[in-house]
C-alpha positions as CSV (number, residue, x, y, z in Angstrom):
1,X,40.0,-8.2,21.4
2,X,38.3,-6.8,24.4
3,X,35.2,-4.8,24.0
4,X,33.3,-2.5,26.2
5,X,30.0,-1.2,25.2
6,X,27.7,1.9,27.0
7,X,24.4,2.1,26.0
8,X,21.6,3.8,27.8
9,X,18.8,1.3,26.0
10,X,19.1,-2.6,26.8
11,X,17.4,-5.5,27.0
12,X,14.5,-6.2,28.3
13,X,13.5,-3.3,26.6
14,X,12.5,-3.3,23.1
15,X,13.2,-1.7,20.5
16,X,15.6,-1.8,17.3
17,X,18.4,-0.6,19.1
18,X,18.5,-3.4,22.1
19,X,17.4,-6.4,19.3
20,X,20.6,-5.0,17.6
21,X,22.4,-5.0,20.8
22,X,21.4,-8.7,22.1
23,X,22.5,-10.3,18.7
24,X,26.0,-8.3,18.7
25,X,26.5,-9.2,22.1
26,X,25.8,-13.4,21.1
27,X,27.9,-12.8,17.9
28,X,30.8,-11.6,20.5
29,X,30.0,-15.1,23.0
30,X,29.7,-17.2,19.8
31,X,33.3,-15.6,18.5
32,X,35.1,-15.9,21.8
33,X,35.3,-11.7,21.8
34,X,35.6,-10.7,25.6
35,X,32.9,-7.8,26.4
36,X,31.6,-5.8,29.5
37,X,28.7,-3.9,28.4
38,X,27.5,-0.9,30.7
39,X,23.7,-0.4,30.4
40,X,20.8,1.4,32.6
41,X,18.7,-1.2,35.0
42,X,14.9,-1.9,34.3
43,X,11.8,-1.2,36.1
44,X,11.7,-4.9,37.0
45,X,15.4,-4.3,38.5
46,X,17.8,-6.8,36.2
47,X,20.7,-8.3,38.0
48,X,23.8,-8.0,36.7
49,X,25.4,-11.0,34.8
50,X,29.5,-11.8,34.4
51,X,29.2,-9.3,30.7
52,X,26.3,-6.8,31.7
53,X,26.7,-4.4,34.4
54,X,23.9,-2.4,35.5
55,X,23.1,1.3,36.6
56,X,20.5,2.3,38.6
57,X,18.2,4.6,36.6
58,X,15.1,6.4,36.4
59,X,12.4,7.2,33.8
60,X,12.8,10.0,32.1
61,X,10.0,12.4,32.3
62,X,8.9,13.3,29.0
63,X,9.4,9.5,27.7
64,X,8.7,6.6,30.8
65,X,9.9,4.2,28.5
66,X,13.4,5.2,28.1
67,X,15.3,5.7,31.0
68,X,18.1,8.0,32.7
69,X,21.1,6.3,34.2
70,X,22.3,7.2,37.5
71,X,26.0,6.7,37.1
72,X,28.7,7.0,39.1
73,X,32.3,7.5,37.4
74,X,34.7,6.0,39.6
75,X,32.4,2.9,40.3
76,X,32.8,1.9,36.6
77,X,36.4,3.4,36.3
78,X,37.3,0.4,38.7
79,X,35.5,-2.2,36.2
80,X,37.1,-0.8,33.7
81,X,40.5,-1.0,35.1
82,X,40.2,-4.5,36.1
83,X,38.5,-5.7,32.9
84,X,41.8,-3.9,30.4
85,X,39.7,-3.0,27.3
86,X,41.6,-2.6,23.8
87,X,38.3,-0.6,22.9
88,X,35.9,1.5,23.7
89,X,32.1,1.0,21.9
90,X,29.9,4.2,22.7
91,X,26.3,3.5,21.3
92,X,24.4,6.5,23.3
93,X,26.4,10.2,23.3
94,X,24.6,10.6,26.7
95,X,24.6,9.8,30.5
96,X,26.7,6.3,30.2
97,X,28.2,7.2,26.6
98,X,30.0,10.6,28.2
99,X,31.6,7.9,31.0
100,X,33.3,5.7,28.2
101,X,34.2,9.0,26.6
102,X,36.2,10.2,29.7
103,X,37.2,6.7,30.5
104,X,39.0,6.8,26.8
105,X,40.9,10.1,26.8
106,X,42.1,9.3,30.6
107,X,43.8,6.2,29.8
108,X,44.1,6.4,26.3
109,X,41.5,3.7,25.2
110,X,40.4,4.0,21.4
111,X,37.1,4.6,20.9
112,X,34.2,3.8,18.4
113,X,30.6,5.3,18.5
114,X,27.3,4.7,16.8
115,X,24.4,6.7,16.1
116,X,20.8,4.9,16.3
117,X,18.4,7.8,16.5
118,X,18.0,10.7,14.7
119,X,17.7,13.5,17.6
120,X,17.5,16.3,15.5
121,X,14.1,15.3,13.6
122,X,12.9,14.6,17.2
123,X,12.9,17.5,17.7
124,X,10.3,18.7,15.4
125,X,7.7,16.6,17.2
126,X,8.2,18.2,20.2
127,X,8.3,21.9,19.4
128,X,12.0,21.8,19.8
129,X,13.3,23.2,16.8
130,X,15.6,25.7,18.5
131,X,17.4,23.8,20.0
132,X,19.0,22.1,16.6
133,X,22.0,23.8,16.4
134,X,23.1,23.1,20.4
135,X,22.5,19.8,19.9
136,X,24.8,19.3,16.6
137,X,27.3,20.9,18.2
138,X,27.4,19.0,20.9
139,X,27.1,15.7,18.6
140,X,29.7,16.9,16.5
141,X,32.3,17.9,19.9
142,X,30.9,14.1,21.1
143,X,32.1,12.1,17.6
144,X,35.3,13.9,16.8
145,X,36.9,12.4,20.1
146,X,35.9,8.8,18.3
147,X,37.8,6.7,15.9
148,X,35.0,5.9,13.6
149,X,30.9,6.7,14.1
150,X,28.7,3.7,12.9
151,X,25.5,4.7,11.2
152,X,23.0,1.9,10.0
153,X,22.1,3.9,6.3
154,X,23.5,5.7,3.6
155,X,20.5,8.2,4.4
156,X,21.7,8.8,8.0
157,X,25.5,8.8,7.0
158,X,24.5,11.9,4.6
159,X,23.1,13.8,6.7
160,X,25.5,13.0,9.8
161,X,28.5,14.1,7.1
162,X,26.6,17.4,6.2
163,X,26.2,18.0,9.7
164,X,29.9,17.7,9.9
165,X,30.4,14.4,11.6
166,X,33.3,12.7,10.9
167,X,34.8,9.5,10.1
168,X,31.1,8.3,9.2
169,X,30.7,4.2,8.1
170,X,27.8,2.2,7.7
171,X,26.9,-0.3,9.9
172,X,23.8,-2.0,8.7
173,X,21.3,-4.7,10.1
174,X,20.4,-8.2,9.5
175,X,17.4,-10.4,9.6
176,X,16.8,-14.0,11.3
177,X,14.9,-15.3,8.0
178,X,14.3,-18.0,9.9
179,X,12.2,-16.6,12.7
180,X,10.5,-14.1,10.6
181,X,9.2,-16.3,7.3
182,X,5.7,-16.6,5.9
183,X,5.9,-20.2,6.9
184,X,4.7,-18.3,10.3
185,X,1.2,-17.4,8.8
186,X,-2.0,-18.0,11.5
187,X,-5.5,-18.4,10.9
188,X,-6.2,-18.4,14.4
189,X,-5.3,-14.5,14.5
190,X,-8.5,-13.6,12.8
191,X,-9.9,-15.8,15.0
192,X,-8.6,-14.4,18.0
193,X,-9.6,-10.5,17.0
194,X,-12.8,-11.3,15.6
195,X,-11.5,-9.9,11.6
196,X,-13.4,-11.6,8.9
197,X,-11.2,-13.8,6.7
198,X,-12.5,-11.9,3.7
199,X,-10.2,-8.7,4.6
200,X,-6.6,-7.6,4.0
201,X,-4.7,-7.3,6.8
202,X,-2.5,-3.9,7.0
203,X,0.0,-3.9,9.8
204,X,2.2,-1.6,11.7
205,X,4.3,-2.5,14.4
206,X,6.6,0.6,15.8
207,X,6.3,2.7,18.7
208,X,2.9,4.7,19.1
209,X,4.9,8.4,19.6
210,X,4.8,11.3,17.5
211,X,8.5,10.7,15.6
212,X,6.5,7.8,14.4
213,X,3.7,9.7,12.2
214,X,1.5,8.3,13.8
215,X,-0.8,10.8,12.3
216,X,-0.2,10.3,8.5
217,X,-0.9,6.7,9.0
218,X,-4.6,6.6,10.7
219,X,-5.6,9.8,8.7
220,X,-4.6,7.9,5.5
221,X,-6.3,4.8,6.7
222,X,-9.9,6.9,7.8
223,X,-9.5,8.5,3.9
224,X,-9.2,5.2,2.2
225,X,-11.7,5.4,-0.8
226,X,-14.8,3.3,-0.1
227,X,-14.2,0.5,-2.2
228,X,-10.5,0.0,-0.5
229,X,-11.9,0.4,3.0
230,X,-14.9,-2.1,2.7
231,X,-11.8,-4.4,1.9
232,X,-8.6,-3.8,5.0
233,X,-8.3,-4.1,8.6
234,X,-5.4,-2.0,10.6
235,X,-3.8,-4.1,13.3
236,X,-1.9,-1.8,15.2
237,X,1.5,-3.4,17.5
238,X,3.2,-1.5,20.0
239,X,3.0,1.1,23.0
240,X,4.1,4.3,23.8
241,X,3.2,7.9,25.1
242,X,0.6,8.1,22.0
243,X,-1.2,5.2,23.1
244,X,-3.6,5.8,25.7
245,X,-4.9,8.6,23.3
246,X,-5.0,7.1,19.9
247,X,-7.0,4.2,21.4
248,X,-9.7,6.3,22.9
249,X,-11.2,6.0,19.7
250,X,-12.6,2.8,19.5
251,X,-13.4,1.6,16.0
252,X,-14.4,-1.7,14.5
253,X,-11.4,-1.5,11.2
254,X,-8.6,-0.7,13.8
255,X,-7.3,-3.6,16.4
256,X,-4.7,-2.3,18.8
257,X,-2.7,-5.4,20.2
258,X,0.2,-3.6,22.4
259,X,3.7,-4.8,22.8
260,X,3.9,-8.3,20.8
261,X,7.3,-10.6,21.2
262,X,9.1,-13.6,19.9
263,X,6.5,-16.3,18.4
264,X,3.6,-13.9,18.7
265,X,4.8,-11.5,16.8
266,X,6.7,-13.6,14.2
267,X,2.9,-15.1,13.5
268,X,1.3,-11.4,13.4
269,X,3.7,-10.1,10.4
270,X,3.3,-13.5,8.7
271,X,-0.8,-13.5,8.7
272,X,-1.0,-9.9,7.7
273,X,-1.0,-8.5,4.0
274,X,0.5,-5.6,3.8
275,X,2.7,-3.5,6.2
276,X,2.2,0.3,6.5
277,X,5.7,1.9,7.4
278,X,4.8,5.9,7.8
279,X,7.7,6.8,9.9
280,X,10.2,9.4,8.0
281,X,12.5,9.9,11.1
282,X,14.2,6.6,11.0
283,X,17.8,5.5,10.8
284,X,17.3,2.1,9.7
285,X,13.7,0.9,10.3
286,X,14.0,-3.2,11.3
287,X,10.2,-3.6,11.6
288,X,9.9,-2.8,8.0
289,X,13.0,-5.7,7.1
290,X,11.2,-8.1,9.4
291,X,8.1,-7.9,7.6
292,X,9.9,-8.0,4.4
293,X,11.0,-11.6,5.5
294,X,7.7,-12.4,6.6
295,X,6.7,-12.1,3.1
296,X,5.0,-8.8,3.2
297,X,5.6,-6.1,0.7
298,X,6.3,-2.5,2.4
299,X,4.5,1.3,2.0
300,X,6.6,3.3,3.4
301,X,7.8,6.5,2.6
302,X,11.2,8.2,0.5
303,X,12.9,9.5,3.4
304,X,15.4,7.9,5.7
305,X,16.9,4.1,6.3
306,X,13.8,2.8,4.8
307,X,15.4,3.6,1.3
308,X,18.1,0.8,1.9
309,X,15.3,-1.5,2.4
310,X,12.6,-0.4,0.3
311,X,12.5,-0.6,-3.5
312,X,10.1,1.2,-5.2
313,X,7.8,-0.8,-7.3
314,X,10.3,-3.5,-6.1
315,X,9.2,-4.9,-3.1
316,X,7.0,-1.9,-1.7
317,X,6.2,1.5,-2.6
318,X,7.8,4.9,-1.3
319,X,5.8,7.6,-0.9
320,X,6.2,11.6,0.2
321,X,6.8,12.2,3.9
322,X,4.2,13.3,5.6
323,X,1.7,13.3,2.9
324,X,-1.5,12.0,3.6
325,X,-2.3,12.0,0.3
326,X,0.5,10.0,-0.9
327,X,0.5,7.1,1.7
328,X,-3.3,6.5,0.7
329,X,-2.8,6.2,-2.9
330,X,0.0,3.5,-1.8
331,X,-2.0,1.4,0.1
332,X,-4.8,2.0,-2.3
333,X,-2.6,1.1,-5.0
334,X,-1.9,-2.4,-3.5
335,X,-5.2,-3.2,-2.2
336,X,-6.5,-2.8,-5.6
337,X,-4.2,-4.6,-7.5
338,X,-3.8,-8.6,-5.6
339,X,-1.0,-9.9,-8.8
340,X,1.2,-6.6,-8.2
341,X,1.0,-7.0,-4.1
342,X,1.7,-11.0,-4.4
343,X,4.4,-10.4,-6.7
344,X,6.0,-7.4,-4.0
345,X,5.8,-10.0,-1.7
346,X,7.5,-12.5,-3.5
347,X,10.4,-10.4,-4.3
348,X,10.3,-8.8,-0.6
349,X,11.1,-12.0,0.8
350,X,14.0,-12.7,-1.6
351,X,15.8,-9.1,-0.9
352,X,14.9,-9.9,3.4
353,X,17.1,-13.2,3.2
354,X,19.9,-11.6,1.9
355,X,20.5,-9.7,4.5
356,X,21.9,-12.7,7.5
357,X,23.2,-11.3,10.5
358,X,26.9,-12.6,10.8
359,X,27.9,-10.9,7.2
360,X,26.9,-7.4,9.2
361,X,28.9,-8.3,12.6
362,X,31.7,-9.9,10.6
363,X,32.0,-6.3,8.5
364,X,31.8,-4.5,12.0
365,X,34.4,-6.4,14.0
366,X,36.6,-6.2,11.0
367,X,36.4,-2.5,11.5
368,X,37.4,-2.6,14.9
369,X,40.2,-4.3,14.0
370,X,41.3,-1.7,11.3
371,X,41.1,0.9,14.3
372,X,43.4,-0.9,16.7
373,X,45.6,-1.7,13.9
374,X,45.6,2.3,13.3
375,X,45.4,3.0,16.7
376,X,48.6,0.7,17.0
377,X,51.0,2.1,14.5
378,X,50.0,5.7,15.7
379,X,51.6,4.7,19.0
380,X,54.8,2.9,17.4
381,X,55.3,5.8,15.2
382,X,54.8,8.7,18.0
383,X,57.1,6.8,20.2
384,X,59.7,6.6,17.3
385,X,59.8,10.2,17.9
386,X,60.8,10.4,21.3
């Protein structure tokens, strides 16, 4: 099987999307599955290797941090051609995505997409709403040319199928329980951000951007009750266009750390207490499953991929969307209670580990196989008919 993947999000950046990228592309080296995948260069320029092939791009205006590929179709067309794919992996519906798509219907390539980011709740954050029903019919003219769409929660699956996608299946995420464990716990955080050992630690790790609810989480954090804020710290991890901002306002219960990686941030979920998950926009939501693993039990909110994750009263809590109210009484709830936040803990560690990253690949190349089996007898059959 020959696979070849656009995407317009790639290592080095980070996010959920290219840590979800990097291990599918080391499950297809590890499984002897040839791939070419077609992603946007970085700021610090990345040279192309034998399997990735970059485009030059740009930032795009309204979000540095993601970036526009400049593409050229008949460029890629010729890698294409030499490298013979069986099929066709579409992870972004834009810029590279719509090159795969007419790379597919010229030579008859099957094709598979996958949806990440739910555009439409974007939207909202950015006084946008009118433009909604463009952009679904556009999604939905993008998916019906593909085989199957691969979503990463029953939550997004709904709503892509009442938005009229079709062909909708589940393609979920793993964890690396051994890189993310509460084995990882360091006393030498405190240490290094000057917190007292006698506080809990609440963390977030995400993007600092508006899609984030950003909003809900500090406002419930500054309404804590007395006796629960005398008690917690907020570490804050991550960038984005919020950032420079939020961080204006410098306050001695609120550490903002930026962009953590690999070991460093592995130790940060581990020596925290509790992980504060506000976001109501997501697809999936890996931070929160990496913290589960870590051994930390999860507020976060009834809305989303967090409710494949999340258990209420399980290993976390699930509150309203976008109610202040609600997520303070969460976080309340646990700070108050120590036996009720241990025992989350415990059992959020338990539900993490079940969750190993070769099962979710395995499922997924099995379905690639079920559409070039399909795509196969199609073929036999139409040319039966001549």
């Amino acid at each position: 099987m020959r696979i070849a993947l656009f995407t317009d999000t790639f290592a080095p950046q980070v996010n959920g999307v290219t840590m979800t990228l990097n291990r599918l592309v080391n499950y297809w080296e590890r499984k002897g599955i040839e791939f070419l995948v077609f992603a946007p260069d970085d700021a610090e320029r990345v040279e192309d290797t034998d399997h990735i092939r970059r485009v030059l791009s740009f930032p795009f205006p309204l979000y540095p941090e993601c970036r526009i590929p400049l593409s050229r179709y008949a460029k890629i067309e010729k890698q294409l051609l030499e490298f013979k794919p069986d099929l066709l992996h579409l992870v972004t519906p834009f810029t590279l995505g719509l090159i795969g798509l007419r790379f597919g219907q010229r030579h008859n390539v099957p094709m598979v997409a996958s949806y990440h980011t739910n555009f439409d709740q974007y939207l909202d954050y950015y006084r946008l709403s009118f433009l909604k029903k463009m952009l679904w019919s556009y999604l939905n003219w993008f998916h019906s040319n593909c085989e199957r769409t691969y979503c990463p929660s029953s939550a997004t699956k709904e709503i892509l199928e009442a938005n009229g996608i079709p062909n909708v299946e589940i393609w979920s995420r793993g964890i690396d329980a051994s890189r993310y464990q509460p084995q990882n716990r360091n006393p030498h955080i405190r240490e290094k951000y000057g917190i007292d050992d006698s506080k809990l630690l609440l963390l977030y790790v995400g993007r600092m951007a508006p899609e984030k609810d950003i909003d809900i989480l500090l406002e419930s954090f500054h309404s804590l009750p007395q006796d629960v804020a005398d008690r917690v710290h907020l570490m804050m991890v991550g960038d984005g266009p919020l950032m420079s901002k939020i961080q204006q306002q410098q306050e001695t219960s609120i550490t903002w750390t930026g962009f953590l990686r690999g070991r460093e941030l592995a130790e940060m979920y581990a020596s925290c207490d509790l992980f504060v998950f506000p976001s109501s926009t997501e697809t999936f939501g890996n931070v929160a499953l990496e913290a589960m693993a870590s051994g930390l039990p999860v507020v976060g909110v009834e809305a989303g991929g967090v409710l494949d994750i999340v258990t209420h009263m399980k290993n976390g809590l699930l509150c309203h969307a976008r109610s202040v109210e609600s997520f303070r009484e969460g976080i309340a709830l646990l700070v108050r209670n120590d036996n009720l936040r241990l025992q989350m803990a415990h059992f959020a560690r338990i539900q993490a580990v079940r969750r190993d990253w070769d099962s979710v690949f395995d499922r997924l190349a099995k379905s690639y196989l079920s559409v070039l089996e399909i795509e196969s007898l199609g073929r036999e059959a139409f040319a039966a008919l001549k």
